[in-house]
C-alpha positions in Angstrom: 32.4 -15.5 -1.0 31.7 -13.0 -4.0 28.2 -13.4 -5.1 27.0 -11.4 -8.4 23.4 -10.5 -7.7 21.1 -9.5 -10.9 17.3 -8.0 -10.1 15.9 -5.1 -11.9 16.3 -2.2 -9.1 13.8 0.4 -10.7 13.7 2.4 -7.4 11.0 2.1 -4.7 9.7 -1.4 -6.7 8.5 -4.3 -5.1 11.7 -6.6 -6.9 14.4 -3.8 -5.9 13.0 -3.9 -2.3 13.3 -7.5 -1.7 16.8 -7.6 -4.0 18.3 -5.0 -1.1 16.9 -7.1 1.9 18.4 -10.7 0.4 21.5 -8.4 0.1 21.4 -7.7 3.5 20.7 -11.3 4.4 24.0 -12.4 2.3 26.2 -9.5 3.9 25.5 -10.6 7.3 26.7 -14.0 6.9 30.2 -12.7 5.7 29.6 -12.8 2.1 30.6 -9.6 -0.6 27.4 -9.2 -2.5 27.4 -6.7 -5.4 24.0 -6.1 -6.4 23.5 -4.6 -10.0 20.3 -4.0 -12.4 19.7 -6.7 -14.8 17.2 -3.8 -16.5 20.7 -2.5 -17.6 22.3 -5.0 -18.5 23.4 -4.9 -22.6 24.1 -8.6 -23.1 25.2 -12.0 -21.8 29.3 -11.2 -22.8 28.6 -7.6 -20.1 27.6 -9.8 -17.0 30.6 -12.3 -18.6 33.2 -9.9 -18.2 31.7 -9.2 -15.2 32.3 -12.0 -13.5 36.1 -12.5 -15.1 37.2 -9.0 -13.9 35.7 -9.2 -10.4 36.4 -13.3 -10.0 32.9 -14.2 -8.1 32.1 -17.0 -6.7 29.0 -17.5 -7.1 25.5 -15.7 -8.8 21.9 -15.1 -7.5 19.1 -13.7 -9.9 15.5 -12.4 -9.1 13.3 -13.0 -12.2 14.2 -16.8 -14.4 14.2 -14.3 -17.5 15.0 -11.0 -16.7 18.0 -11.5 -14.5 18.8 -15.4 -14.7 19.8 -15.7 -18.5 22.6 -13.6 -17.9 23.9 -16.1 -15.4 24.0 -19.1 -18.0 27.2 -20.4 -19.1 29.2 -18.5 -17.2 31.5 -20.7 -15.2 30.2 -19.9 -11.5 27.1 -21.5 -9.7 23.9 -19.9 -9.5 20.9 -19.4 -7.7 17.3 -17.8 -9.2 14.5 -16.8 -7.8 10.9 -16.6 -9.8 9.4 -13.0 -9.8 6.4 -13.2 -10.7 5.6 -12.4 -14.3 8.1 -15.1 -15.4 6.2 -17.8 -13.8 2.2 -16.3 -14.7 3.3 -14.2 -18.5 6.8 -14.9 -19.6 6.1 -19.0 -19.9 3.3 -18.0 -22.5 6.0 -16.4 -25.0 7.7 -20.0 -26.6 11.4 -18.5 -26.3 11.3 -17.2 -22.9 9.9 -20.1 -21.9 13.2 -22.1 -23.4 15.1 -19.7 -22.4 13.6 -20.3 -18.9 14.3 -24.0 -18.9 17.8 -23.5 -19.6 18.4 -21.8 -16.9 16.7 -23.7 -14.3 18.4 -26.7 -16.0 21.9 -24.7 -15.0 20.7 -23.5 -11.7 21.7 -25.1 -8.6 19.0 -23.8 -6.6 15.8 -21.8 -7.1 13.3 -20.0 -4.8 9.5 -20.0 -5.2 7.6 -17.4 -2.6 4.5 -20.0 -2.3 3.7 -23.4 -2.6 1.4 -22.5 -5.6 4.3 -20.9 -7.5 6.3 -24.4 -7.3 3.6 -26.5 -8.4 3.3 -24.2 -11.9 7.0 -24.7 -12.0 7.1 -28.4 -11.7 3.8 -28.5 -14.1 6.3 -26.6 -17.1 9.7 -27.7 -15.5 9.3 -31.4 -13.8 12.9 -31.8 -13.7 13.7 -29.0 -11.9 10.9 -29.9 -8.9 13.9 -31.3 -6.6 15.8 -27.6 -6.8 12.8 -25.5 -6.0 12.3 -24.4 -2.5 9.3 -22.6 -0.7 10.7 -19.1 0.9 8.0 -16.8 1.3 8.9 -13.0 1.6 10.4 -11.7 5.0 8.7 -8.4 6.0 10.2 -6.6 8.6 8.5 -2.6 8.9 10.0 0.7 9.6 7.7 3.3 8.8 9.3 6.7 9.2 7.5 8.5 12.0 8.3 12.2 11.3 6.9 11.7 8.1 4.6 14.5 7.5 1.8 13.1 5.2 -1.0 15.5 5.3 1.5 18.2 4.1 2.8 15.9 1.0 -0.8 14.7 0.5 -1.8 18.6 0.3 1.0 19.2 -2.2 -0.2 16.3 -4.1 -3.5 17.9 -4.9 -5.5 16.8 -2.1 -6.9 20.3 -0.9 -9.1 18.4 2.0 -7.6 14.8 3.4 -10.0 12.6 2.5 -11.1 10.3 6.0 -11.3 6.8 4.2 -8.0 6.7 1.9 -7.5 3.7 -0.2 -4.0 3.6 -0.9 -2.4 1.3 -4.4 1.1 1.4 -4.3 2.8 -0.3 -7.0 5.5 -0.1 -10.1 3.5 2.2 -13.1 3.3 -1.0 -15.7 0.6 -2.6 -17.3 0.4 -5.8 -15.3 -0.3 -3.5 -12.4 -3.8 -2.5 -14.0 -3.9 0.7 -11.5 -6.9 2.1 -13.5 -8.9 -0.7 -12.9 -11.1 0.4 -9.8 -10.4 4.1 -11.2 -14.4 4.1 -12.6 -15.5 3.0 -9.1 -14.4 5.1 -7.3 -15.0 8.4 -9.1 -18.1 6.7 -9.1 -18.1 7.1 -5.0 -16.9 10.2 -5.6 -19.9 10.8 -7.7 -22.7 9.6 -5.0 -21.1 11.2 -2.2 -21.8 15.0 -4.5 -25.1 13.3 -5.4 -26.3 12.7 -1.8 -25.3 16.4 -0.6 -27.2 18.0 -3.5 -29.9 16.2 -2.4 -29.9 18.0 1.2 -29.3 21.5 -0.3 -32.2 21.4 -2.0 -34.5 20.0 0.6 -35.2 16.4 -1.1 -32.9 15.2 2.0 -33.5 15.1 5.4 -30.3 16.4 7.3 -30.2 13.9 10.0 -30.3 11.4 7.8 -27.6 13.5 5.2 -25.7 13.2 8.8 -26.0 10.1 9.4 -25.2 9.1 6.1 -22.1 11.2 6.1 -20.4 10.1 8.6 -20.9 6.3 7.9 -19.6 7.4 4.3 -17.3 10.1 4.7 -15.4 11.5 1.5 -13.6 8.5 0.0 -9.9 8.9 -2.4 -7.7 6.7 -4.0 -4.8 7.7 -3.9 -1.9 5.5 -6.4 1.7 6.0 -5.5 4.5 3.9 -7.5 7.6 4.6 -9.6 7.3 4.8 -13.3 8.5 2.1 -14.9 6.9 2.2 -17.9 7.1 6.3 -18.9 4.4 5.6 -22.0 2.0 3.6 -20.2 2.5 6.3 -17.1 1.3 8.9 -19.5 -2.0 7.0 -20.1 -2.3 7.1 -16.7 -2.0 10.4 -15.7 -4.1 11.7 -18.8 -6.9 9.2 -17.5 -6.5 10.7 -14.2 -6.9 14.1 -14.8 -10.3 14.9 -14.7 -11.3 12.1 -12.5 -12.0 13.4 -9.0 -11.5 11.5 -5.8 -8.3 10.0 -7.3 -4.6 10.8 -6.8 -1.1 10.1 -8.6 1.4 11.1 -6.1 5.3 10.7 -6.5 7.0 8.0 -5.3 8.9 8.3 -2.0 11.7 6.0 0.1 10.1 2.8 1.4 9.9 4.3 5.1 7.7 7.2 3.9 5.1 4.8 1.9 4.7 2.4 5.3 3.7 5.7 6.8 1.4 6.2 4.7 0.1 2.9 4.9 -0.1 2.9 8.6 -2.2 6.0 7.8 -4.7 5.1 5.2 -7.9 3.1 5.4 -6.7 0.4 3.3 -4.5 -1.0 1.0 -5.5 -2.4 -2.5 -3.9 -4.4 -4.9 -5.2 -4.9 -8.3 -3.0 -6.3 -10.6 -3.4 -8.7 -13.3 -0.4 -10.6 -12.0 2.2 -10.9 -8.6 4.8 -13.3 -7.5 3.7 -12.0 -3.7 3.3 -8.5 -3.1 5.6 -7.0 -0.6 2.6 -3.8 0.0 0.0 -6.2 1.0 2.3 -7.8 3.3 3.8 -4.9 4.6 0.4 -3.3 5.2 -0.6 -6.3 7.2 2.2 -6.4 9.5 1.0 -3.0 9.6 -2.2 -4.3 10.9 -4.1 -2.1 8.2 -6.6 -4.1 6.0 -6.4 -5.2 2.8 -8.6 -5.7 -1.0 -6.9 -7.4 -3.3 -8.3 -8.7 -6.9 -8.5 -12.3 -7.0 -5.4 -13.4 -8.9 -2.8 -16.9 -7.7 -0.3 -14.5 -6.1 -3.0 -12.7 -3.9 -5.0 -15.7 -2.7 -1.5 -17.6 -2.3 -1.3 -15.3 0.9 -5.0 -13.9 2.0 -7.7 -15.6 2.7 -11.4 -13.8 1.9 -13.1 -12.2 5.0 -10.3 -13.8 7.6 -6.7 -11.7 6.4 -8.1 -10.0 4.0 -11.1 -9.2 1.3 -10.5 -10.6 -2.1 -12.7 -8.9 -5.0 -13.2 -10.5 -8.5 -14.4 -6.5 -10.3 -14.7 -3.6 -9.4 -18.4 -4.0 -8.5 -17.5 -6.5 -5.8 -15.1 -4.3 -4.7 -17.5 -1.2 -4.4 -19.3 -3.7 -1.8 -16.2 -4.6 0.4 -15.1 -1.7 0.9 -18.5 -0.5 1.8 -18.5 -3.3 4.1 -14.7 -2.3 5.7 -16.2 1.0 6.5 -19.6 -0.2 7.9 -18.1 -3.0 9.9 -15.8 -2.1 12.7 -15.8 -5.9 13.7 -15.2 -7.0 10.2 -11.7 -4.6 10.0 -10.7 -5.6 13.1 -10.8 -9.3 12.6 -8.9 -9.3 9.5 -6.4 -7.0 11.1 -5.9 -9.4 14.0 -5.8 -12.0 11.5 -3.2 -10.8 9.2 -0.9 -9.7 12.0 -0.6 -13.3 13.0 -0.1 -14.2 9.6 2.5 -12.6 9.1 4.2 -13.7 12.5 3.9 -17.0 11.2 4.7 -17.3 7.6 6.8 -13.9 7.2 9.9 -14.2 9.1 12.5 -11.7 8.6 14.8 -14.1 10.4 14.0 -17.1 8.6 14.3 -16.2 5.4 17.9 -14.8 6.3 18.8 -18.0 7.3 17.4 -19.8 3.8 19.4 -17.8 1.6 22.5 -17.7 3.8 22.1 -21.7 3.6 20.8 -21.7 -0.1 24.3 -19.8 -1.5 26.6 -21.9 0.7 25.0 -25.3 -0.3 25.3 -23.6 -4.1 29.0 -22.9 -4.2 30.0 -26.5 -1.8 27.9 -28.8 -2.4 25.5 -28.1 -5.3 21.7 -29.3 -5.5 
């Protein structure tokens, strides 16, 4: 079978991740799957003539809007799967939301990562309840381990590796909010300068300074990501430039960031809105902890103080992470936790074999 599969594939993004491993998934089951970028795409009559010059068989879209629409009246079967923002920011704009409707109403199938993202389909689309299935991501990790970090930290601008580093990875975009715990923790920063002062000048005893030091060692954030929106990344970077204690780095393959997880402190998340966040599941098969804000996609797959901590401002978070560092037992648990989780509820061989079935029910049977 030919299948024509539409995702925006911005590099080193969450959406062009998952759109290579579903590719995989296809390939392995015999199937020619020609992935292409729906970010690209000009208008419906491109991905038309598409199809008519290549003859495929069949279609598969990640993102209702983005990539979906172009699949509509086009003569072949389709699949979607929701991405996120449609589900949580594109039903509040009236013509995306038709849009939206039209092609679930085409669709012979469509994937929801949890069970909370179905329900808010069925609430805006009850006729389409009976197409939507529950596939949560597959996360399978391969972090490269001749990756040297300290050196590309170093070249990043960190002079001195910080012990605790919190590490955000995500697309540069507005619904990411990646300056939003930017205050806090120049604010750490801030304390940690404000403390040592204290024991140069004698106001400080140095056993305590010690003690204090080493539970509270120098802290970074440190935000890696692609930039996928340039305007909004210049904000970003201008915010950032004065602010010690926090780090833009360049993006790098997906193998080099899982280093990097596996060598940080923890991973944070806090966007205003996710579908389900391949970094925080890929950090907990990684068995390093994770904060994430308290939005649906987040507590769709942690659960606070068992698989991970889940903060509601930056405040809270200040507290957590405070916490993480001061509570051996606390990290640990979660870790444990979330490695099990994963086990569970994140096959990468399941979710091969839901697709492979999904596409071959689509193009013989239909749903």
């Amino acid at each position: 079978m030919r299948i024509l599969f539409l995702a925006c594939l911005r590099a080193n993004t969450g959406n062009s991740t998952t759109a290579q491993r579903i590719r995989s998934h296809l390939e392995a089951a015999g199937h020619e799957c020609e992935l292409r970028d729906a970010s690209a795409v000009q208008s419906p009559v491109e991905v038309a003539n598409l199809i008519s010059e290549r003859k495929f068989d069949a279609g598969l879209a990640i993102h209702v809007f983005k990539a979906g629409r172009f699949l509509l009246d086009n003569g072949i079967p389709f699949g979607v799967i929701f991405g996120g923002t449609d589900i949580n920011e594109d039903v509040k704009n009236e013509e995306k939301f038709w849009v939206m409707g039209t092609v679930l109403e085409e669709a012979r199938f469509a994937v929801a990562f949890t069970c909370k993202m179905k329900d808010a389909a069925a609430k805006y689309w009850p006729q389409a309840i009976s197409k939507i299935h529950i596939q949560p991501q597959g996360i399978l990790t391969t972090p490269n381990v001749s990756f040297d970090i300290d050196t590309f930290l170093q070249n990043s601008g960190m002079m001195h590796i910080a012990a605790h580093i919190f590490l955000l990875i995500c697309g540069l975009r507005r619904v990411k909010d990646p300056l939003y715990l930017v205050e806090a923790f120049a604010g750490l920063q801030q304390l940690i300068d404000f403390i040592w002062s204290f024991l140069h000048i004698g106001l400080l005893d140095i056993a305590e300074a010690t003690e204090w030091h080493e539970r509270d060692p120098s802290i970074c954030l440190v935000i890696i990501g692609p930039t996928v929106d340039p305007v909004f990344t210049s904000e970003v970077r201008s915010k950032l430039h004065n602010i010690d204690g926090v780090y833009l780095v360049e993006e790098i393959p997906l193998a080099d960031v899982q280093a990097l997880i596996k060598r940080s402190f923890a991973v944070v998340n806090s966007s205003l809105s996710e579908g389900m966040s391949a970094a925080i599941l890929e950090a907990m098969d990684l068995e390093v902890p994770v904060l994430a804000r308290d939005i649906p996609g987040n507590a769709a797959i942690m659960n606070h103080e068992d698989t991970g901590l889940i903060f509601s401002n930056p405040t809270e978070f200040v507290k957590l992470a405070k916490r993480l560092m001061s509570e051996p037992d606390l990290k640990r648990k979660i870790t444990n936790n979330a490695k099990n989780y994963i086990r569970s509820h994140h096959s990468w061989e399941l979710e091969r074999e839901t697709y492979q079935n999904l596409v071959q029910i689509c193009l013989t049977d239909g749903l």
